[in-house]
C-alpha atoms as a printed R data frame, in Angstrom:
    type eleno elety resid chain resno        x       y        z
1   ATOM     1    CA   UNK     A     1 -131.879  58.656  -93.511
2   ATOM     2    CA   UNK     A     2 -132.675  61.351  -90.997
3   ATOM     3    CA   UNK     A     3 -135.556  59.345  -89.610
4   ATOM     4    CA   UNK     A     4 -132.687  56.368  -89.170
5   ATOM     5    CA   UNK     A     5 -129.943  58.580  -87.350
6   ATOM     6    CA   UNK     A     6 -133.457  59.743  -85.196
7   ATOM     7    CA   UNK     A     7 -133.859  56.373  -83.831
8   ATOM     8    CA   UNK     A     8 -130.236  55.822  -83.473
9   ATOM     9    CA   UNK     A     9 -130.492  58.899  -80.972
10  ATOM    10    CA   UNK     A    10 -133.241  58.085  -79.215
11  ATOM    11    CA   UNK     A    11 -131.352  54.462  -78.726
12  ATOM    12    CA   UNK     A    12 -128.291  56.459  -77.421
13  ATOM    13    CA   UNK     A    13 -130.309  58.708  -75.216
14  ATOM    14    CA   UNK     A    14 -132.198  55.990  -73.224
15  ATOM    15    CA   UNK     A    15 -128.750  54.231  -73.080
16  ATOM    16    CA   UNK     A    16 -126.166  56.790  -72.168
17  ATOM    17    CA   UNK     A    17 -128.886  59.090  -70.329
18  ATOM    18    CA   UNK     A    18 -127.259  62.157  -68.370
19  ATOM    19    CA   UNK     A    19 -123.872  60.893  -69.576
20  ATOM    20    CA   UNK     A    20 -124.337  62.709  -72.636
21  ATOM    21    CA   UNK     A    21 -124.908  66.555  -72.536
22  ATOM    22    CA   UNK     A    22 -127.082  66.315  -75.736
23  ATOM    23    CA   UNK     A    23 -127.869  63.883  -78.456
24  ATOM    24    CA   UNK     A    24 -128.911  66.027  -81.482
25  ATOM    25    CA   UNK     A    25 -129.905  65.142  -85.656
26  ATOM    26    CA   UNK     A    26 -128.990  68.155  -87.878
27  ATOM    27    CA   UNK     A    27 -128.902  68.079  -91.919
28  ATOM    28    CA   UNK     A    28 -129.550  64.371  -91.825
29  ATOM    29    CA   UNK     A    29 -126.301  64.042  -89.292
30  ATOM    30    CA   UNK     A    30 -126.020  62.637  -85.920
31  ATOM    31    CA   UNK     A    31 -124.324  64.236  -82.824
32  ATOM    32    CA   UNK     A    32 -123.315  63.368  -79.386
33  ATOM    33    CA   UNK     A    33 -122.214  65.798  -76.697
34  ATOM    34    CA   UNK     A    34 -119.871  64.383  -73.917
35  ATOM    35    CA   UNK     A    35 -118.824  65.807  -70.767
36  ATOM    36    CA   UNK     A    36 -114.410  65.270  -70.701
37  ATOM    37    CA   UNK     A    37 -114.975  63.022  -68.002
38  ATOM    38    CA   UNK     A    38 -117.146  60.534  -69.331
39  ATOM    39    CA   UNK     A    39 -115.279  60.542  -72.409
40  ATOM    40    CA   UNK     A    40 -113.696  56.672  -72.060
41  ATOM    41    CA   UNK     A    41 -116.804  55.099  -71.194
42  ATOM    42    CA   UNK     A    42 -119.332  56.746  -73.369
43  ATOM    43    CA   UNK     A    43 -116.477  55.610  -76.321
44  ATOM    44    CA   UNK     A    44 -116.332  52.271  -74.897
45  ATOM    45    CA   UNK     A    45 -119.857  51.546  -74.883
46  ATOM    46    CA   UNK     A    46 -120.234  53.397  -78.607
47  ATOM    47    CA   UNK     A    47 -117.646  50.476  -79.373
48  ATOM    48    CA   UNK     A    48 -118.563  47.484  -77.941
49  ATOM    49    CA   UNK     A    49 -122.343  47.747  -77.226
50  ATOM    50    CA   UNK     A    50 -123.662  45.538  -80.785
51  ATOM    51    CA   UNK     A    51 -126.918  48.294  -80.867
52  ATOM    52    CA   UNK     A    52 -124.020  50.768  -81.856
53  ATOM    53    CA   UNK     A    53 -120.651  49.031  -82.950
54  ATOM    54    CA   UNK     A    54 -118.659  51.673  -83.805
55  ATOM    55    CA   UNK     A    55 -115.456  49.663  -84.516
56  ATOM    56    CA   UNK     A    56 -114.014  52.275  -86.851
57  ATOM    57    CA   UNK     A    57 -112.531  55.711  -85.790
58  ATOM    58    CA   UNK     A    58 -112.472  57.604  -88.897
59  ATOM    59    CA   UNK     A    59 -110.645  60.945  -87.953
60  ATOM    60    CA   UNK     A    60 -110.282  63.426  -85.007
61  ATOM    61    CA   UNK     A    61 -109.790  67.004  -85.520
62  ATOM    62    CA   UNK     A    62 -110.189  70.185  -82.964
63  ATOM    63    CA   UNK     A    63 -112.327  72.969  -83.213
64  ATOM    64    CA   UNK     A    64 -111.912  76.587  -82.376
65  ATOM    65    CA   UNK     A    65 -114.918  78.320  -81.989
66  ATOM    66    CA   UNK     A    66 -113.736  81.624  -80.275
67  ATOM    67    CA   UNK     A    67 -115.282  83.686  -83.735
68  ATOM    68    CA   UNK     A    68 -118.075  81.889  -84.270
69  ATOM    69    CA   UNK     A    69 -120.990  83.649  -85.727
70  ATOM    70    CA   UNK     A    70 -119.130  86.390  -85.405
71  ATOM    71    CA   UNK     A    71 -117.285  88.480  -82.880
72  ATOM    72    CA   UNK     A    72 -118.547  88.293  -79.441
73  ATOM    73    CA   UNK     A    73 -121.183  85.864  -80.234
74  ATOM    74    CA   UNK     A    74 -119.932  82.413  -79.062
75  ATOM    75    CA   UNK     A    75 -120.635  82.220  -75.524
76  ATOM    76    CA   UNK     A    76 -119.647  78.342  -75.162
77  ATOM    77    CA   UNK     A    77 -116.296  76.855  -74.367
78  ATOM    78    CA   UNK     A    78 -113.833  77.554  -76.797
79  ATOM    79    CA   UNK     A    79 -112.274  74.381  -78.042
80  ATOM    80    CA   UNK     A    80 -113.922  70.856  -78.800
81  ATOM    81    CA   UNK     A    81 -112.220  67.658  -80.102
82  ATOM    82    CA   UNK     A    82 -114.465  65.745  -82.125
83  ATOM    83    CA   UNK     A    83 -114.450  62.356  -83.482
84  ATOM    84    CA   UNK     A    84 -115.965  60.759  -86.747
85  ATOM    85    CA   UNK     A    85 -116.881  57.202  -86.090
86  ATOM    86    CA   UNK     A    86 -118.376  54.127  -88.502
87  ATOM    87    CA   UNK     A    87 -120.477  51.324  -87.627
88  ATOM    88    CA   UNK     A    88 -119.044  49.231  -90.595
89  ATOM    89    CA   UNK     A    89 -121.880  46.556  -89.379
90  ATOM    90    CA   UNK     A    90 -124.710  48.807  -89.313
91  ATOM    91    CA   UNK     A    91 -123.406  51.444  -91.495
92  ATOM    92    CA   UNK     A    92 -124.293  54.246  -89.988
93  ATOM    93    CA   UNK     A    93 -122.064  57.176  -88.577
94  ATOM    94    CA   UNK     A    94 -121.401  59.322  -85.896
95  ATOM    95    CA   UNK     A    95 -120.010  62.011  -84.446
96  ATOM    96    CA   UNK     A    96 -118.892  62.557  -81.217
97  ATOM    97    CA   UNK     A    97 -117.958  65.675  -79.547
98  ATOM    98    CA   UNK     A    98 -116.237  67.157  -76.409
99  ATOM    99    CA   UNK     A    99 -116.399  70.856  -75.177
100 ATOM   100    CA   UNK     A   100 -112.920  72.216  -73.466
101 ATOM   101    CA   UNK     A   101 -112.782  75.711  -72.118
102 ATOM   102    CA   UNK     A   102 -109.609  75.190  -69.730
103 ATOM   103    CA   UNK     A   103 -105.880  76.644  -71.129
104 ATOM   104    CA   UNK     A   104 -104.424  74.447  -72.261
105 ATOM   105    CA   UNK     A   105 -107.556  72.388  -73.235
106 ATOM   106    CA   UNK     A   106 -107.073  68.707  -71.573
107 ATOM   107    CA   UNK     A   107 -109.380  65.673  -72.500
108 ATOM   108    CA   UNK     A   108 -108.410  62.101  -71.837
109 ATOM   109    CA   UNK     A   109 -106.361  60.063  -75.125
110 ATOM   110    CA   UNK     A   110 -108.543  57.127  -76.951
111 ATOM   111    CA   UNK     A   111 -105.912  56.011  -77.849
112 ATOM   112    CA   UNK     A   112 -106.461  52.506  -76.406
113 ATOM   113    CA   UNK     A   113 -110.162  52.454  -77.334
114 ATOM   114    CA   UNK     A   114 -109.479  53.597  -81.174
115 ATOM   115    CA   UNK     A   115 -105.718  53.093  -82.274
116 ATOM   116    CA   UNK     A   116 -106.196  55.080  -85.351
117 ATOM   117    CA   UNK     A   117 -106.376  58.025  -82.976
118 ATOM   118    CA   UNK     A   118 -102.644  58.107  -81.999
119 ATOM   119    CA   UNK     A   119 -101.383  60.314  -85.334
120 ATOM   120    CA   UNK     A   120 -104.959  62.147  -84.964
121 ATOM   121    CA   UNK     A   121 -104.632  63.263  -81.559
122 ATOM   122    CA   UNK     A   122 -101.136  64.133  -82.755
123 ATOM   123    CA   UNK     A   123 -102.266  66.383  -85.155
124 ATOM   124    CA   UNK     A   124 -104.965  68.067  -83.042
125 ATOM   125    CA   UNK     A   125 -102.583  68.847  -80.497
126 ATOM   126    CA   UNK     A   126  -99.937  70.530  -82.872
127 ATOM   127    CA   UNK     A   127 -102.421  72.728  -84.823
128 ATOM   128    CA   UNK     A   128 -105.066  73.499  -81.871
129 ATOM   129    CA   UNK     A   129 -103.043  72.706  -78.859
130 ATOM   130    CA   UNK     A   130 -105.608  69.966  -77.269
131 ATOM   131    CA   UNK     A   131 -103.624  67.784  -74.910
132 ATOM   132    CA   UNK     A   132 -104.579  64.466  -75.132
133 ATOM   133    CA   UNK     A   133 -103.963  62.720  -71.631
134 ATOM   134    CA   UNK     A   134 -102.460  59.280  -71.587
135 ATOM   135    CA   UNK     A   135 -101.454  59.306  -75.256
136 ATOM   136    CA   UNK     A   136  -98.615  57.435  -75.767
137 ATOM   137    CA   UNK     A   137  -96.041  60.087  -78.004
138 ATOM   138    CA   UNK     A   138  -98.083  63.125  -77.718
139 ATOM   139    CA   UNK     A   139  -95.671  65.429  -79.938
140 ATOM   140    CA   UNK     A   140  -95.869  67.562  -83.137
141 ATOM   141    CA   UNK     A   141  -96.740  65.553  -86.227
142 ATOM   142    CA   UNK     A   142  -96.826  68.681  -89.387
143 ATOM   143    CA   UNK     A   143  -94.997  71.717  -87.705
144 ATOM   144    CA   UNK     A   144  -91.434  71.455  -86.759
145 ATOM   145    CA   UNK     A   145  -90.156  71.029  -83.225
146 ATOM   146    CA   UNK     A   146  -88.791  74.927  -82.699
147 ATOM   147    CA   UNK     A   147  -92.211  76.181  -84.027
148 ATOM   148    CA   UNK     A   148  -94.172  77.973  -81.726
149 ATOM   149    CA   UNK     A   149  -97.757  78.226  -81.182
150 ATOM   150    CA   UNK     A   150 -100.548  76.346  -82.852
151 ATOM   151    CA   UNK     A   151 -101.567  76.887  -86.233
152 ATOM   152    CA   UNK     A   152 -105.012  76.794  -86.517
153 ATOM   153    CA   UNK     A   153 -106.241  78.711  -83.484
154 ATOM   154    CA   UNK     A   154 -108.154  81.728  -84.417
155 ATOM   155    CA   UNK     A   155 -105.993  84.021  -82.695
156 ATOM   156    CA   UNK     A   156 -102.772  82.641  -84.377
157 ATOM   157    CA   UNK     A   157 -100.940  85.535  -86.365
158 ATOM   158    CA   UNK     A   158 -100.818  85.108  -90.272
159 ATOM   159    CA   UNK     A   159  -97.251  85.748  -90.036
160 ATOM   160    CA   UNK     A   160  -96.190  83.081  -87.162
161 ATOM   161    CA   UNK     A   161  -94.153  84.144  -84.413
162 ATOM   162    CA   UNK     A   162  -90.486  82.803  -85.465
163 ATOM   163    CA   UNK     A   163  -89.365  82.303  -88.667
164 ATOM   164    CA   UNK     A   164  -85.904  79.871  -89.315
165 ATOM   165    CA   UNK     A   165  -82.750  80.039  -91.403
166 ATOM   166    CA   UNK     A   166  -79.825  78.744  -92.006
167 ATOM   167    CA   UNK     A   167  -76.827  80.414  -89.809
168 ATOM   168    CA   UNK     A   168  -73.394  79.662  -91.510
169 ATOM   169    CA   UNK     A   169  -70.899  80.513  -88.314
170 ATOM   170    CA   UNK     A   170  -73.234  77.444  -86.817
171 ATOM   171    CA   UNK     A   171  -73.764  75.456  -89.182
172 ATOM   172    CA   UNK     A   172  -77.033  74.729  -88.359
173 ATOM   173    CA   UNK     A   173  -80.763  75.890  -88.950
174 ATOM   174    CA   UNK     A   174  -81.349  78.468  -86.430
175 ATOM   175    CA   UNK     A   175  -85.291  80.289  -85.226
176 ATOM   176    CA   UNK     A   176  -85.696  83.706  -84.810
177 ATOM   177    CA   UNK     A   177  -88.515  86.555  -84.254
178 ATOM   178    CA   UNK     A   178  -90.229  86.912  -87.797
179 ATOM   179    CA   UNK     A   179  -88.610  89.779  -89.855
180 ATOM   180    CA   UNK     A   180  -91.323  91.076  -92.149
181 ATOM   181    CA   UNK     A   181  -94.396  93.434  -91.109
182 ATOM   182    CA   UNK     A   182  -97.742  92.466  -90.986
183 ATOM   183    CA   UNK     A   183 -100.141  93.983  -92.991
184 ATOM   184    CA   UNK     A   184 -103.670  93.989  -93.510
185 ATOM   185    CA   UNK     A   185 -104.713  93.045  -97.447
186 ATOM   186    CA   UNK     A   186 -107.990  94.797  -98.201
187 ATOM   187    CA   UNK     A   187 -110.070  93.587 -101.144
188 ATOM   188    CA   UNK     A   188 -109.700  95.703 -104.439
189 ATOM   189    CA   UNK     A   189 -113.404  97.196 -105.133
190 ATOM   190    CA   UNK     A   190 -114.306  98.451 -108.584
191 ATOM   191    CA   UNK     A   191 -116.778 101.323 -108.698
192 ATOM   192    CA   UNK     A   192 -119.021 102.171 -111.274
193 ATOM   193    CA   UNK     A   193 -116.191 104.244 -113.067
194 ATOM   194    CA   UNK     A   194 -116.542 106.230 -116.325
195 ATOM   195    CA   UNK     A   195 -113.573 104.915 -117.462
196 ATOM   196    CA   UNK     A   196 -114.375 101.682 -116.745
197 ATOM   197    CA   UNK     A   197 -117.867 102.001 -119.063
198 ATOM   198    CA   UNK     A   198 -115.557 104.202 -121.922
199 ATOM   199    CA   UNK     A   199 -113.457 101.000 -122.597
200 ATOM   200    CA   UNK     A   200 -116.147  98.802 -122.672
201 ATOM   201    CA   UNK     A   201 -117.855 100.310 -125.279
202 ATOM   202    CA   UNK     A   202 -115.040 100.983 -127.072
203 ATOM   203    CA   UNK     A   203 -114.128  97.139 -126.748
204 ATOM   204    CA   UNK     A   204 -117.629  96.270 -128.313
205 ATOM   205    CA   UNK     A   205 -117.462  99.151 -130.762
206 ATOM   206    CA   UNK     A   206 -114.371  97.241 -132.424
């Protein structure tokens, strides 16, 4: 299989050429890196050209990559969005990827290319924040509309930043500043404890 998805980016390399920012093969898996810009046609041409026929958009999800490997080590742009696509005539699969580094990060909707993409763009700009130019209802799709921030950024607190209840003078659901404290959980450790060893023994004595 990875000798297939090899050809398959040596194909997309002599076709897409410095379009692409890389065309790479890793654990049997093939990746393509777009600029933003050349987004729409490098989609178009992974749809319609028959060497490829990517007809299918499986799923589209962001990426934050501000702690990756660890703190201080990512030195790329922070944000991607990243899209799974199947050749249902070849079968074989793809994925396509786009770096952002801008606040908030922008890269063009594909809305028109892929439909599926419309409740997956959706959902990448509620929990990451990725704007998705030209989409056609770009709004929250899993958080409510008074919630603020987006979920699944790194830098997101555990706790939120508003929490809602219900306010009986106004009869209506109401958002405020969260009310409990963070904390930090540590993980329990057990140490080699005497106590520990006394029971256990005691346990296989009876």
């Amino acid at each position: 299989m990875s000798r297939y998805y090899r050809q398959l980016a040596e194909q997309a390399r002599n076709k897409f050429g410095n379009r692409i920012q890389s065309c790479d093969v890793e654990w049997g898996e093939l990746t393509i890196v777009a600029d933003r810009h050349e987004l729409l046609d490098v989609a178009v041409t992974l749809r319609d050209d028959p060497q490829f026929a990517f007809a299918e958009l499986l799923d589209v999800c962001g990426v934050d990559y501000s702690e990756y490997g660890g703190e201080g080590q990512w030195q790329g742009a922070r944000f991607a969005s990243v899209y799974h696509l199947l050749s249902i005539e070849h079968n074989h699969r793809l994925r396509l990827k786009v770096m952002l580094d801008n606040e908030p990060p922008v890269v063009p909707s594909v809305v028109d290319i892929w439909a599926a993409a419309n409740w997956f763009e959706r959902e990448a700009f509620d929990l990451y924040g990725i704007v998705y130019e030209g989409h056609p209802d770009l709004r929250r799709i899993l958080t409510d509309y008074g919630f603020i921030g987006h979920p699944f950024r790194k830098d997101f607190p555990l706790i939120g930043n508003v929490e809602m209840r219900y306010d009986p003078e106004k009869q209506r659901v109401v958002y405020q500043p969260v009310s409990i404290e963070p904390r930090v959980v540590q993980q329990r450790v057990i140490r080699d404890d005497h106590r520990y060893a006394d029971r256990l023994q005691q346990e296989e004595e009876e």
